[in-house]
Structures are given as structure tokens and as C-alpha cells.
DSSP file (Angstrom, degrees, kcal/mol; ACC not computed):
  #  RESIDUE AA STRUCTURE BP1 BP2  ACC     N-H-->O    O-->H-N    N-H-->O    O-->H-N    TCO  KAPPA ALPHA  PHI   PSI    X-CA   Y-CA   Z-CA
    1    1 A X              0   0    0      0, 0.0     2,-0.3     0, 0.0    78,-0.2   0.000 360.0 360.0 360.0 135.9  106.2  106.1  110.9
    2    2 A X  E     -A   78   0A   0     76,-1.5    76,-1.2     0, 0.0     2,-1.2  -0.989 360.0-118.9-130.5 133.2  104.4  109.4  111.7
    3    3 A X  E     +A   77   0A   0     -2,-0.3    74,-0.2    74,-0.2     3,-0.0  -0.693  42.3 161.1 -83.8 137.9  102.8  111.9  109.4
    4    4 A X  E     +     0   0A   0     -2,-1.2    44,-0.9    72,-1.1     2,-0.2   0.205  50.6  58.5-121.9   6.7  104.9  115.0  110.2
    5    5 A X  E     +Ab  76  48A   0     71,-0.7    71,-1.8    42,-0.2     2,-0.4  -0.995  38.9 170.6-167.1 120.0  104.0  117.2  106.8
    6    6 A X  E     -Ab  75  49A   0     42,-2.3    44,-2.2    -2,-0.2     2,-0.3  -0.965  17.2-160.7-149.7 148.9  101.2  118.8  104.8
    7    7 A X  E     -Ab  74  50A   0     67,-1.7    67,-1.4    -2,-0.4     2,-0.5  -0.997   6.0-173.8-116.1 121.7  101.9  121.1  101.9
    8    8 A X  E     - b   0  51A   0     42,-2.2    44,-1.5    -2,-0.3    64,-0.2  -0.959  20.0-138.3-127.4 123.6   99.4  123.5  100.5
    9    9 A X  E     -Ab  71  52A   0     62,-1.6    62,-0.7    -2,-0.5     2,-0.2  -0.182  28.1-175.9 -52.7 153.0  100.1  125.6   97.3
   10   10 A X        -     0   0    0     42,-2.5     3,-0.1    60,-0.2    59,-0.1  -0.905  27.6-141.8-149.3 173.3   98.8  129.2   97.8
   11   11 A X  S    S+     0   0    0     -2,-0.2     2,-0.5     1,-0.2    -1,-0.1   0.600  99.7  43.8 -98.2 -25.0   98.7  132.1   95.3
   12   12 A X     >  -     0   0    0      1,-0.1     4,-2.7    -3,-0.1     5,-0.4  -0.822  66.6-178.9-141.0  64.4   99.5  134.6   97.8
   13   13 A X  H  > S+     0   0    0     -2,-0.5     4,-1.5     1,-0.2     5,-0.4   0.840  85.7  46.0 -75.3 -10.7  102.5  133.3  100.2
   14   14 A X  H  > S+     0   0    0      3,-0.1     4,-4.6     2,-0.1    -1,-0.2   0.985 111.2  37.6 -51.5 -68.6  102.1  136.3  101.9
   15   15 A X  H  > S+     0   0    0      2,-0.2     4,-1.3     3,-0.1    -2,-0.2   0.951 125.5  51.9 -70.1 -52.5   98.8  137.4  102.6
   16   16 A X  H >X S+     0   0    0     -4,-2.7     4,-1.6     2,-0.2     3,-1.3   0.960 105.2  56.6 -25.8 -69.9   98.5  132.8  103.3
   17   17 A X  H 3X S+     0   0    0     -4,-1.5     4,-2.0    -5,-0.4    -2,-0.2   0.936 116.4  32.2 -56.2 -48.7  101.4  133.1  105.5
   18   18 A X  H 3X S+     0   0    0     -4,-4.6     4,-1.1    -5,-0.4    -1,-0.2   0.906 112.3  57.1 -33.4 -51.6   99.4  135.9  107.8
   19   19 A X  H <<>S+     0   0    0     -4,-1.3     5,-1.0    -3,-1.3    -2,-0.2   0.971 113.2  44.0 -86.1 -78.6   96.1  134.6  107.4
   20   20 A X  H  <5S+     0   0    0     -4,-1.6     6,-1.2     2,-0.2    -2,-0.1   0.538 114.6  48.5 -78.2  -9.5   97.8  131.0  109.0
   21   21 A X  H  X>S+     0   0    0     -4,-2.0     4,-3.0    -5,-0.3     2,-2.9   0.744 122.5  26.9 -92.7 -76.8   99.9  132.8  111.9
   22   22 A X  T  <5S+     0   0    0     -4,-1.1    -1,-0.2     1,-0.2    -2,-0.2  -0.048 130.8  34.3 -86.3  57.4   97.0  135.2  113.6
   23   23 A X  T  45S+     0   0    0     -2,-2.9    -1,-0.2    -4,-0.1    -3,-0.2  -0.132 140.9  21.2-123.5 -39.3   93.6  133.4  112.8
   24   24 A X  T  4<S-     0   0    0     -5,-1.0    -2,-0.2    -3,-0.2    -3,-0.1   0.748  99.0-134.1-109.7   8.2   95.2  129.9  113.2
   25   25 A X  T  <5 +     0   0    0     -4,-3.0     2,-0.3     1,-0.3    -4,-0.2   0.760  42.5 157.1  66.2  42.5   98.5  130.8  115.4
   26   26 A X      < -     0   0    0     -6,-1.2     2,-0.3    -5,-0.7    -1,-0.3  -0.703  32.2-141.8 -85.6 145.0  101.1  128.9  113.6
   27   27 A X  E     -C   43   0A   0     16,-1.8    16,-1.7    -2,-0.3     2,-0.5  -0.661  26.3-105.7 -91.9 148.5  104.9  130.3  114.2
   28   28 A X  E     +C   42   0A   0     -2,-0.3    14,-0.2    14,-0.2     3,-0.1  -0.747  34.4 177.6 -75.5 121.1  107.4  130.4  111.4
   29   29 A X  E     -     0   0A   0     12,-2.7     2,-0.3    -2,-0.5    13,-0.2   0.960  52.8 -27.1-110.2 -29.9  109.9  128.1  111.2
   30   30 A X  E     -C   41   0A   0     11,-0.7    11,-4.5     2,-0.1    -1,-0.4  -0.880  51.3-170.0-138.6 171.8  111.8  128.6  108.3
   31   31 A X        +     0   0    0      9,-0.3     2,-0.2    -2,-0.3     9,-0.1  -0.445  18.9 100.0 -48.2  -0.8  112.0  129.7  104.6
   32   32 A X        -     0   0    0      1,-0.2     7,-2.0     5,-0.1    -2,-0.1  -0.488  62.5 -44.9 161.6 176.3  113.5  130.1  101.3
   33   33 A X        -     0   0    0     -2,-0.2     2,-0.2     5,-0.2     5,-0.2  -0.059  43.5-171.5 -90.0 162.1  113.7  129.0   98.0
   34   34 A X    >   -     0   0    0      3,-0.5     2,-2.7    -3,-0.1     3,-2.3  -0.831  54.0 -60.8-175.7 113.1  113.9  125.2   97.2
   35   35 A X  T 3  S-     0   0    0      1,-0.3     3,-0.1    -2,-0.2    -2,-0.1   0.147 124.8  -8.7  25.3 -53.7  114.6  123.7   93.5
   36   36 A X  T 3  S+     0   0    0     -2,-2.7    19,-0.4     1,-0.2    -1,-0.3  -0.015 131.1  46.5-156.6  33.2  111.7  125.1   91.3
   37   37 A X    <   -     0   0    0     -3,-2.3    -3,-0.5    17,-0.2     2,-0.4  -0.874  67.7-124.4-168.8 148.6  109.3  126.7   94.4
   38   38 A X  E     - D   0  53A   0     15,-1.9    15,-3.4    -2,-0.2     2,-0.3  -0.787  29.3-179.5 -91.8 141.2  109.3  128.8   97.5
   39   39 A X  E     - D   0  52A   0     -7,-2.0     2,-0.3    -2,-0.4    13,-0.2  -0.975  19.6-158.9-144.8 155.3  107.9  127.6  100.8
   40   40 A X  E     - D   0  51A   0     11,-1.3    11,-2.1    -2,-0.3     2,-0.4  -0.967  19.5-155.0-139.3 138.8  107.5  128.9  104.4
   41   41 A X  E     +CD  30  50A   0    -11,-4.5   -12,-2.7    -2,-0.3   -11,-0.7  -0.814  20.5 164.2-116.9 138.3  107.2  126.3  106.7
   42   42 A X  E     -CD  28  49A   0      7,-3.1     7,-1.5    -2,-0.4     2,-0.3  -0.708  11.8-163.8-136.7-171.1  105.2  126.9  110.2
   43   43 A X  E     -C   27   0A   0    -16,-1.7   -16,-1.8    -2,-0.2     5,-0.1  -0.919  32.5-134.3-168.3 167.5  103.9  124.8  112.7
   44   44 A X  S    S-     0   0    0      3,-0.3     4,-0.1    -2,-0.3    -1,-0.1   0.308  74.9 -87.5 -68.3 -41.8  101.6  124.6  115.7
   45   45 A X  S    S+     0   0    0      2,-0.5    80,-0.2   -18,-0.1     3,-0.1  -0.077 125.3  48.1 125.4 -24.2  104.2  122.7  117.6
   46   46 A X  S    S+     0   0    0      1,-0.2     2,-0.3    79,-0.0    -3,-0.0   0.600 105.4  50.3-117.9  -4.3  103.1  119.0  116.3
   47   47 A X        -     0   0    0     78,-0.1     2,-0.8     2,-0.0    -2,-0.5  -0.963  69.2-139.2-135.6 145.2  102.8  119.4  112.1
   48   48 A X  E     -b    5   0A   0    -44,-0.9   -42,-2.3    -2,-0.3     2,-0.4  -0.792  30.1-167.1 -99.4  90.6  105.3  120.8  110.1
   49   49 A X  E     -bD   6  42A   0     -7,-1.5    -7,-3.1    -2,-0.8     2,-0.6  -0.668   1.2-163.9 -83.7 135.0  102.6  122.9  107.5
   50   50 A X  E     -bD   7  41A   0    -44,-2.2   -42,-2.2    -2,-0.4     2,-0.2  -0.897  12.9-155.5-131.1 117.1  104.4  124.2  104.5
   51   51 A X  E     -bD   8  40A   0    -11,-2.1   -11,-1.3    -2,-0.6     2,-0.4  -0.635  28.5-155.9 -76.3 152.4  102.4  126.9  102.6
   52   52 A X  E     -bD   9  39A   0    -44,-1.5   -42,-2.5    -2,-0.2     2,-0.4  -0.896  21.8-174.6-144.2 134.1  104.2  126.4   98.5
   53   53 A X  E     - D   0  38A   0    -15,-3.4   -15,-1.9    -2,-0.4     2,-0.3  -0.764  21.2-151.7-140.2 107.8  104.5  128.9   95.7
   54   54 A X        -     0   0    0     -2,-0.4   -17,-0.2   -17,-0.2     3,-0.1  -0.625  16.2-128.1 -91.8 135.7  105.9  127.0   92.7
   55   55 A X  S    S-     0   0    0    -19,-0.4    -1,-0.1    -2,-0.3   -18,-0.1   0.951  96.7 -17.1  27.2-121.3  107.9  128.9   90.0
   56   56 A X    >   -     0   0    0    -20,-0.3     3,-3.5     1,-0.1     4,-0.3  -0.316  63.6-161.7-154.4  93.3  105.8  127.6   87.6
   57   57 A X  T 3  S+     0   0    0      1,-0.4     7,-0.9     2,-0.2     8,-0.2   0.457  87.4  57.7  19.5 -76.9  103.8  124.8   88.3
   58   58 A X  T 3  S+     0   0    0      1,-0.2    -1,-0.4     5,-0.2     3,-0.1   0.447 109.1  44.9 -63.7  -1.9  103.1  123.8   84.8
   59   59 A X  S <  S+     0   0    0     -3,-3.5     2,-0.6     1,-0.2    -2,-0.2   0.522 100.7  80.8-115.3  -6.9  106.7  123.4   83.9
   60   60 A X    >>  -     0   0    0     -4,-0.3     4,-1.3     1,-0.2     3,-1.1  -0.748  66.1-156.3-120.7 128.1  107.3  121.7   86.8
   61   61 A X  H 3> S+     0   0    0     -2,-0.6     4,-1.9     1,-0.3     3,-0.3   0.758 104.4  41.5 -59.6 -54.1  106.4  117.5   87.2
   62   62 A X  H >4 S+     0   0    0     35,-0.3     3,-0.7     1,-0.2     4,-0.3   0.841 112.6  50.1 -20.9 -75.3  106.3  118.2   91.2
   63   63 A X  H <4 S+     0   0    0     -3,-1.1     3,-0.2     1,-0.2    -1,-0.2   0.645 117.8  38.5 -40.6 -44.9  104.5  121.5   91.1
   64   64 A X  H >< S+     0   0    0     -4,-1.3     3,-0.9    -7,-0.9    -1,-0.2   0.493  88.3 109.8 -87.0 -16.1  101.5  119.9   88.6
   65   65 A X  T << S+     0   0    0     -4,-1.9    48,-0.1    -3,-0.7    -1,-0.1   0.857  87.7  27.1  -0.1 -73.1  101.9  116.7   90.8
   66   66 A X  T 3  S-     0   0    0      1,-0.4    -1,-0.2    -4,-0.3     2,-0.2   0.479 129.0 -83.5-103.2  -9.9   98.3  117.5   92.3
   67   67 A X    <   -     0   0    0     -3,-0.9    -1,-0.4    -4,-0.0     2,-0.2  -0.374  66.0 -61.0 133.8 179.0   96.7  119.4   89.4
   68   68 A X  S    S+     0   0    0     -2,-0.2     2,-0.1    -3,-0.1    -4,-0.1  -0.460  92.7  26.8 -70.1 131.6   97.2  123.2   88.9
   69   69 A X  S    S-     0   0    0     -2,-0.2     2,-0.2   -59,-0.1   -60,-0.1  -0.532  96.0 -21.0 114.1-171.6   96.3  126.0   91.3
   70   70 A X  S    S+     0   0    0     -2,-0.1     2,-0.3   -62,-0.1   -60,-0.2  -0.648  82.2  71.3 -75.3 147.8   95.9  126.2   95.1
   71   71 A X  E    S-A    9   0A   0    -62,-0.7   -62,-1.6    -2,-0.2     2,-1.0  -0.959  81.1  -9.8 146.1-160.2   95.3  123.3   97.6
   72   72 A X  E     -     0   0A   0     -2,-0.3    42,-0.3   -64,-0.2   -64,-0.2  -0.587  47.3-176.9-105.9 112.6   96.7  120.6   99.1
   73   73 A X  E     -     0   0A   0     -2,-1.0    41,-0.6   -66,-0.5     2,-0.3   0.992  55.1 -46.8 -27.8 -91.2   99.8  119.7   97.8
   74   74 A X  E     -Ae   7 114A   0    -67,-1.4   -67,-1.7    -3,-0.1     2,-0.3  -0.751  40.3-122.5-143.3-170.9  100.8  116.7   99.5
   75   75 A X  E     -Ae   6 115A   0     39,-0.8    41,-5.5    -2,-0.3     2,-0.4  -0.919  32.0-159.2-135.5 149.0  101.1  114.9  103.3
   76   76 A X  E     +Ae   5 116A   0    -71,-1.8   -72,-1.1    -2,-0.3   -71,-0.7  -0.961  12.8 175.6-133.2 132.2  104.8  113.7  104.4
   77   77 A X  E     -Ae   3 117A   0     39,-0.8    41,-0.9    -2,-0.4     2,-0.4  -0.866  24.4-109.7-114.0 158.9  105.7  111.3  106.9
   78   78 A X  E     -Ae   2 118A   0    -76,-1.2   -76,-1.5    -2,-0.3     2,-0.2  -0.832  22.9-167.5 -95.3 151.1  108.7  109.8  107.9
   79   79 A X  E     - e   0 119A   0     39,-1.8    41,-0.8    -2,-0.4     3,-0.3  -0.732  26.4-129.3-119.4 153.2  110.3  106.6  107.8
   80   80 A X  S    S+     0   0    0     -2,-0.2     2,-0.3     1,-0.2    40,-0.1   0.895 100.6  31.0 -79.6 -37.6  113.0  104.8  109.2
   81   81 A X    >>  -     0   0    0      1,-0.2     3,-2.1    37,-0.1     4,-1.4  -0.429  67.0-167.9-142.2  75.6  114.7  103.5  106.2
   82   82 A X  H 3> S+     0   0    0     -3,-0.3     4,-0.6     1,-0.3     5,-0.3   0.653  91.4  35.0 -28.8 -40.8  114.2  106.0  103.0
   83   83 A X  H 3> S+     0   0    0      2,-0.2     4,-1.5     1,-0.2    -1,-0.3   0.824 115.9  56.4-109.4 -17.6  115.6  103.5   99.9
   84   84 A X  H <> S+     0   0    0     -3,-2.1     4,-0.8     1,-0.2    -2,-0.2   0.995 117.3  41.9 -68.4 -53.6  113.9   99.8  102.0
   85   85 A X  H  X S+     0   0    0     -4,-1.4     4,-1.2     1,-0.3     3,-0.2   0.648 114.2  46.1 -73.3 -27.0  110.2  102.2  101.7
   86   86 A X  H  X S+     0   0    0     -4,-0.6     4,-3.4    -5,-0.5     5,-0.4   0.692 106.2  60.0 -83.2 -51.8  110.8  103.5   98.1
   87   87 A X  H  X S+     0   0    0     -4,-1.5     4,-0.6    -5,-0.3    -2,-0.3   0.928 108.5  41.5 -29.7 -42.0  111.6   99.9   97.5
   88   88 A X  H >X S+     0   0    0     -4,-0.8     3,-3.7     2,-0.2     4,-0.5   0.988 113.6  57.9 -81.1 -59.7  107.6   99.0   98.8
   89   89 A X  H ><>S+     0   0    0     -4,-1.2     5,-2.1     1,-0.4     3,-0.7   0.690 106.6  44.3 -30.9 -58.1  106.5  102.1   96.7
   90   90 A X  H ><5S+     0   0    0     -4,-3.4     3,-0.5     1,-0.2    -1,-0.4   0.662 111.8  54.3 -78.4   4.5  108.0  100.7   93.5
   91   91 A X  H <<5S+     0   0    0     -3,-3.7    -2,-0.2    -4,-0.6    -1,-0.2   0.596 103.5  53.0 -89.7   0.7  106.5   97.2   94.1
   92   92 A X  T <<5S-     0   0    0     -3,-0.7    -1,-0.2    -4,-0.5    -2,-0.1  -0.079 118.7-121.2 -92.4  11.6  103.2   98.6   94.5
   93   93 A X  T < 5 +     0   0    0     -3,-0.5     2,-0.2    -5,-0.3    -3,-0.2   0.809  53.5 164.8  25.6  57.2  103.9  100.1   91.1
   94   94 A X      < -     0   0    0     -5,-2.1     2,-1.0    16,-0.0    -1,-0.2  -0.531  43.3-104.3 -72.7 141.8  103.5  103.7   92.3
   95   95 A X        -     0   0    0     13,-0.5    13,-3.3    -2,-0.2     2,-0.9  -0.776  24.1-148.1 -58.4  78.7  104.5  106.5   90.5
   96   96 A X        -     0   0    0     -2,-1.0    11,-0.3    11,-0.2   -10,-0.0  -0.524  17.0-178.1 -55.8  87.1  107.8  108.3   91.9
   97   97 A X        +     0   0    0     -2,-0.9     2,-0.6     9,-0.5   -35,-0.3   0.677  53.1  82.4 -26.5 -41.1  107.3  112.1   91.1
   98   98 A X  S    S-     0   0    0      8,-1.4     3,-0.1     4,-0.1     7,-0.0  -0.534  90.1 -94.4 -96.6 149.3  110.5  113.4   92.4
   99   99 A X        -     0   0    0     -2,-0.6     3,-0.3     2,-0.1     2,-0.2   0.163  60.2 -72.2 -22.9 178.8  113.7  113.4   90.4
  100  100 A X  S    S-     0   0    0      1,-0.2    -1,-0.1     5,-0.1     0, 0.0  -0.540 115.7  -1.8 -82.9 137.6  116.2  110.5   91.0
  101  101 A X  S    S+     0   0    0     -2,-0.2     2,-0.2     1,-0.2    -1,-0.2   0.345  88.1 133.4  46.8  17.2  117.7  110.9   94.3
  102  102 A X        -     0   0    0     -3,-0.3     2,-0.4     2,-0.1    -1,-0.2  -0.601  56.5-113.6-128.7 153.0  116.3  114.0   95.5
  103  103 A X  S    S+     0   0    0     -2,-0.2     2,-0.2     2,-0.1    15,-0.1  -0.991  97.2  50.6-144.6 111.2  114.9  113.7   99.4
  104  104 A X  S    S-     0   0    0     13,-0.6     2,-0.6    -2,-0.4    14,-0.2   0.562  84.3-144.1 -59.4 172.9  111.6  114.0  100.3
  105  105 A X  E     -F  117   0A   0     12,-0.9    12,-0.9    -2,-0.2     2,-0.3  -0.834  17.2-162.0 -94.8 129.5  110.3  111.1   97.5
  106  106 A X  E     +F  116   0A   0     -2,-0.6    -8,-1.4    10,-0.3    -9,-0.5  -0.946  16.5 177.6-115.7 144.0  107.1  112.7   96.6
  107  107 A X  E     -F  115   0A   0      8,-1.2     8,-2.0   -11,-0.3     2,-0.8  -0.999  30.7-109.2-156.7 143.7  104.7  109.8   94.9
  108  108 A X  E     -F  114   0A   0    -13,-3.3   -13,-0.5    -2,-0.4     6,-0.2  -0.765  41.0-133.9 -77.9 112.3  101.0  109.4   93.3
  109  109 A X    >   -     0   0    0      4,-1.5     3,-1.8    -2,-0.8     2,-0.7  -0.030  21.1 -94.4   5.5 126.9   98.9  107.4   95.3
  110  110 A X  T 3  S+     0   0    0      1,-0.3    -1,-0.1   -16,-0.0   -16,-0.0  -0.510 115.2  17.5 -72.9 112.0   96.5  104.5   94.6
  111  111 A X  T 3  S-     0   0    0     -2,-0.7    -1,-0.3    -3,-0.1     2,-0.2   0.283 131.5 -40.5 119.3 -15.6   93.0  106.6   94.3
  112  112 A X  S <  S+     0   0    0     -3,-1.8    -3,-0.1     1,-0.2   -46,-0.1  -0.701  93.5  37.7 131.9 138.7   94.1  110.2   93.8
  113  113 A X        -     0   0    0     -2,-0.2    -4,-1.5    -5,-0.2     2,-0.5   0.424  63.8 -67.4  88.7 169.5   96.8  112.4   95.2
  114  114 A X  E     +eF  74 108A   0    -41,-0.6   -39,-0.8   -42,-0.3     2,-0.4  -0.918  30.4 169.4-127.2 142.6  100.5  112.8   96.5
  115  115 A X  E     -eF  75 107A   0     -8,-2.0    -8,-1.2    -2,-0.5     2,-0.3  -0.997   9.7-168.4-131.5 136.9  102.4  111.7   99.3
  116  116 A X  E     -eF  76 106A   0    -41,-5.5   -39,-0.8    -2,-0.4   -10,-0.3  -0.990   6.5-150.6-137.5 165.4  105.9  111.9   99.9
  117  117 A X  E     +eF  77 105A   0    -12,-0.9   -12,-0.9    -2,-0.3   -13,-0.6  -0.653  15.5 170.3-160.5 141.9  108.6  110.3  102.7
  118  118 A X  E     -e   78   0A   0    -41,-0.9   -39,-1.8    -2,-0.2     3,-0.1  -0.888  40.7 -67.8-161.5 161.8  111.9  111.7  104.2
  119  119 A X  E >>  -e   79   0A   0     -2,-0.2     3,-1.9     1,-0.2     4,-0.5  -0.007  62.8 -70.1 -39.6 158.5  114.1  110.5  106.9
  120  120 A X  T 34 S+     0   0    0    -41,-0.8    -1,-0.2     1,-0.3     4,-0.1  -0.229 123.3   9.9 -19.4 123.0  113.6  110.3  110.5
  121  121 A X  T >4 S+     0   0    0      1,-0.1     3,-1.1    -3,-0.1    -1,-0.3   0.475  79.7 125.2  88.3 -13.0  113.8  114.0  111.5
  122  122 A X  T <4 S+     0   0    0     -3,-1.9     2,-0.4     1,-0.2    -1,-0.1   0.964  82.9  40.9 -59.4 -41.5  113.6  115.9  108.2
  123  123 A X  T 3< S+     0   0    0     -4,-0.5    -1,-0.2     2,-0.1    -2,-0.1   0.027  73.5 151.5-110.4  51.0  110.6  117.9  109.5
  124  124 A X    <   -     0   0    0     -3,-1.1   -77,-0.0    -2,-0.4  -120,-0.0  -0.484  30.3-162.9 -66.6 143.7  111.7  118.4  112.7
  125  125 A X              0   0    0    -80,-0.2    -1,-0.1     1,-0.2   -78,-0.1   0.019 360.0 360.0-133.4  43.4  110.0  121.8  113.6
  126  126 A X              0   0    0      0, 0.0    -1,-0.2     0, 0.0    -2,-0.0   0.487 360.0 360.0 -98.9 360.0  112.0  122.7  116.5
């Protein structure tokens, strides 16, 4: 298991997405729209950073996930075996955020906060 993923909501996915290629020299790797937010995802070469501009937040349980506003969404890692590892999740009686079937699992955390899990290779950032 590796974390491979951090998400930070911004107001501004422009002026973010600038701001995080020339001061901290991340490339774009892709784009676009995604259920109820826009994201542009860059990298360094080792973290897949995905700057997030929900819709609207407040109407959606994801979006409001981590409280309202800009900051850090969530972290993702990957896992080897997506439904054994949602298995641990509900037996720790964690809170599954994301819809029924829907890939990353995004989930609350014991203490504070969101994490969510995807196959092998989802945030590949080649």
C-alpha cells in the first residue's frame, strides 16, 4: 500500500493551478469534470496532487466530507484488493462517504478527516 493522492479544494482552480506549476513546478496531468466537481490533477513525478472545485460543496456529501471551503480534502492510497480493504473499513465501523460502488471509497477517519482507496494504479501519473 502506498499513499499516491492528496486532494485540496481551492476557490480559484485557476489562479491554484498556476500558483502550484511555477512556484512549486508541478506538470499537469489531466483534467475534467468528475460526478459533482472539477479537478486538475498534477504531479511532481511521485504524488498525484489533485487541486478540487466542487459544484457545490454543500449539496454534495463528498464535497462537505472535510468541512466547507478550501483545504485539504483528502490523501488516497492504493491497495491491492479494493472490496477485502472496504471490508476492514466497515469492521472498524468507519464511515463510507462515497456512493455505493463508486471507485475511489472516500471514508472518515478515526480522529478527524478523509481518506480514500482505489486500485493498484488508479493514480498512476504517467
Amino acid at each position: 500500500m502506498r499513499i499516491a493522492h492528496l486532494a485540496i479544494k481551492v476557490d480559484d482552480l485557476d489562479a491554484a493551478g498556476e500558483f502550484y506549476e511555477k512556484v512549486f513546478g508541478l506538470r499537469d496531468v489531466r483534467q475534467g469534470h468528475n460526478r459533482d466537481h472539477y479537478s486538475r490533477h498534477m504531479t511532481d513525478g511521485n504524488i498525484d496532487i489533485a487541486l478540487l472545485k466542487y459544484d457545490d460543496e454543500q449539496a454534495s456529501r463528498e464535497g462537505s466530507a472535510s468541512g466547507t471551503g478550501p483545504g485539504i480534502h483528502h490523501f488516497g492510497f492504493e491497495v491491492e484488493d479494493v472490496d477485502a480493504f472496504l471490508k476492514m473499513v466497515e469492521a472498524h465501523g468507519l464511515e463510507v462517504v462515497s456512493a455505493p460502488g463508486v471507485i475511489p471509497v472516500k471514508f472518515r477517519l478515526p480522529g478527524g478527516g478523509v481518506a480514500e482507496f482505489a486500485p493498484q494504479g488508479h493514480f498512476d501519473i504517467s
